[in-house]
C-alpha positions as a LaTeX table, in Angstrom:
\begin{tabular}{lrrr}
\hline
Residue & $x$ (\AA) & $y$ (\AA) & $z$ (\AA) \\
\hline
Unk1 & 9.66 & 11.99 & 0.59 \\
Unk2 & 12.46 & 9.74 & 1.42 \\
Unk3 & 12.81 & 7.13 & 3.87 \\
Unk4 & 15.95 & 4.39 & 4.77 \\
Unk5 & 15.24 & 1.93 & 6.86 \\
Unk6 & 17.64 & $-1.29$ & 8.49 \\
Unk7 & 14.96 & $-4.07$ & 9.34 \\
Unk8 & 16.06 & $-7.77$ & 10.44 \\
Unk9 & 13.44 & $-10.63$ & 10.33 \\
Unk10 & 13.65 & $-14.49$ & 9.58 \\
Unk11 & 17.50 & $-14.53$ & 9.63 \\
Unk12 & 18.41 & $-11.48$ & 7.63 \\
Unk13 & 19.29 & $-7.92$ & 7.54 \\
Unk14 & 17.56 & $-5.46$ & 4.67 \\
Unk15 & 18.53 & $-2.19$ & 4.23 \\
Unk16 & 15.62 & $-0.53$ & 2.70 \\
Unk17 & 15.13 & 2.96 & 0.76 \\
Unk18 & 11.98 & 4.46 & 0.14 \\
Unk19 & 10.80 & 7.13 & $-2.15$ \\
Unk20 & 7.32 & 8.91 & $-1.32$ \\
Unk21 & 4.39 & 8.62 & 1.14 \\
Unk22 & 1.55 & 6.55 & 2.52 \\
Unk23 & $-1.82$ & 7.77 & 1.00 \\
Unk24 & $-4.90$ & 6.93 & $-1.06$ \\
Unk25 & $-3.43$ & 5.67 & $-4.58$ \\
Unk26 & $-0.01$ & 6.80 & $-3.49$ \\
Unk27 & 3.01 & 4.48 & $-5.28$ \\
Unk28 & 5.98 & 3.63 & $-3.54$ \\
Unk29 & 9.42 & 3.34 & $-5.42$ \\
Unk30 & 11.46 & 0.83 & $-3.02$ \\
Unk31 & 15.18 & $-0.55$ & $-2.95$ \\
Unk32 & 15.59 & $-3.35$ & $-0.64$ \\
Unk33 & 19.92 & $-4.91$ & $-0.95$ \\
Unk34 & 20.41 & $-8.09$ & 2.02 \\
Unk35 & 23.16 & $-7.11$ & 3.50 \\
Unk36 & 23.41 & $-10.75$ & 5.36 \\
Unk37 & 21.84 & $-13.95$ & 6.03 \\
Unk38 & 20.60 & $-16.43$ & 4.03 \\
Unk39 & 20.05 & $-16.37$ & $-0.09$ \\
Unk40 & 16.01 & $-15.55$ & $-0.01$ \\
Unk41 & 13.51 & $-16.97$ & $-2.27$ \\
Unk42 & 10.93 & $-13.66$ & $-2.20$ \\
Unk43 & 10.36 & $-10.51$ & $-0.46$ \\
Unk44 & 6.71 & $-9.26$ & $-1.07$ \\
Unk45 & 5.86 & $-5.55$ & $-0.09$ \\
Unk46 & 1.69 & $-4.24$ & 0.58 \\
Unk47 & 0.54 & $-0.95$ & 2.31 \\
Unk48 & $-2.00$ & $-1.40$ & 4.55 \\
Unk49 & $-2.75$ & $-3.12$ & 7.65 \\
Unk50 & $-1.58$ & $-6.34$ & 9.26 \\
Unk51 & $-4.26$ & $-8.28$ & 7.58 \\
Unk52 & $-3.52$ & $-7.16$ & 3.81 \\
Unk53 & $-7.42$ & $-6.85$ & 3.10 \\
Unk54 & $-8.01$ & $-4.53$ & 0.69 \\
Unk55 & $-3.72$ & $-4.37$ & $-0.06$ \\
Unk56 & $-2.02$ & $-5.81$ & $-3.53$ \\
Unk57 & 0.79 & $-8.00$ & $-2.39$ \\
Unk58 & 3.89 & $-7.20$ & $-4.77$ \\
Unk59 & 6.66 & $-9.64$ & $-5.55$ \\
Unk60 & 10.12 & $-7.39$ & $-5.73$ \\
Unk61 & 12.66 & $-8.25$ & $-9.10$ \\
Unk62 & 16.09 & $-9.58$ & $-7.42$ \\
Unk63 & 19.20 & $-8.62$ & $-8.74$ \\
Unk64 & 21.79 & $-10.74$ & $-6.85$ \\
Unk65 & 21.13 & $-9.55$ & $-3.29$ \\
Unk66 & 19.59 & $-6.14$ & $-4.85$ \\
Unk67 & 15.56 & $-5.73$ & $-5.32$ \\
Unk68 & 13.44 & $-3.31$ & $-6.74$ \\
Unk69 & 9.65 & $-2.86$ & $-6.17$ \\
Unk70 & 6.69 & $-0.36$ & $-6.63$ \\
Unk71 & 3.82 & $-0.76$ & $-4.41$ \\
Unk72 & 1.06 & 0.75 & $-4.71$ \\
Unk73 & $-1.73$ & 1.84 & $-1.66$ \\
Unk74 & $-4.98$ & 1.52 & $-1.87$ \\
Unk75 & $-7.73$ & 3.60 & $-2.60$ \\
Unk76 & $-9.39$ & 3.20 & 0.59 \\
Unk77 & $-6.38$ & 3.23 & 3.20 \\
Unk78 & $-6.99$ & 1.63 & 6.90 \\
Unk79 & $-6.22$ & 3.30 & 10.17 \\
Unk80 & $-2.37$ & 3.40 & 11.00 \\
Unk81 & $-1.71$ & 2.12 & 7.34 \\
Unk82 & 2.07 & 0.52 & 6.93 \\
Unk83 & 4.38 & $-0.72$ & 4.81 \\
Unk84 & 4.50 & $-4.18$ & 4.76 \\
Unk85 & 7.85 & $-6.42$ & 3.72 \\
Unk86 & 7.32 & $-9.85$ & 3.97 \\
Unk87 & 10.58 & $-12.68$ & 2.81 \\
Unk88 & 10.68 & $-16.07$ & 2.17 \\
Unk89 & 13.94 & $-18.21$ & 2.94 \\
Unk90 & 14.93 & $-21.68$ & 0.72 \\
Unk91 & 14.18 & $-23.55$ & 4.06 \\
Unk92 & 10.76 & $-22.21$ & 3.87 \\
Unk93 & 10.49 & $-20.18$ & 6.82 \\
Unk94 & 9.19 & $-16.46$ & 6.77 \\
Unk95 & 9.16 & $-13.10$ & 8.15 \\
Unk96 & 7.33 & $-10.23$ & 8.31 \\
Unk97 & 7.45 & $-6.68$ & 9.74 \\
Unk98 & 5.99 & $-3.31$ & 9.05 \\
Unk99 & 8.27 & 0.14 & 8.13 \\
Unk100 & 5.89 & 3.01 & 9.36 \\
Unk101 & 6.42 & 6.16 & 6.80 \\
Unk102 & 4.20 & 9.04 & 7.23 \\
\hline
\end{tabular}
């Protein structure tokens, strides 16, 4: 499955792409490029819930304003499971928001 997503959170815009599905062990493949705002420090990604228990946080490689990331779900997957991209700007200040793929 493929999924493309805009989201905008903590000052910029992410154009995201997505390649397979939410389930038990499932691995994502995930491009995220800024298309504006602010130079960021991190963008983590998690599947799971709001509260990331039970969910490996993973730290995406930049390239410029290009990223690349694999996350992975967990074995035991909660109710209404997301994904989960979180960023961190040089002031500091973060976002988060969650990309629902089915």
């Amino acid at each position: 499955q493929y999924f493309e997503h805009t989201l905008t959170l903590a000052g910029v815009t992410l154009d995201i792409r997505v390649q397979g599905s939410i389930a038990p062990n499932a691995v994502l493949d995930i491009s995220i490029v800024q298309t504006s705002g602010n130079p960021l420090t991190a963008i983590r990604v998690y599947v799971g819930d709001a509260s990331g228990v039970g969910s490996v946080k993973t730290k995406a490689h930049s390239h410029g304003t290009s990223y690349h990331v694999t996350a992975q779900a967990p074995a035991t997957l909660p109710a209404n499971s997301s994904l989960w991209i979180e960023v961190q700007n040089a002031d500091g200040s973060e976002g988060y928001s969650a990309i629902h793929i089915k």
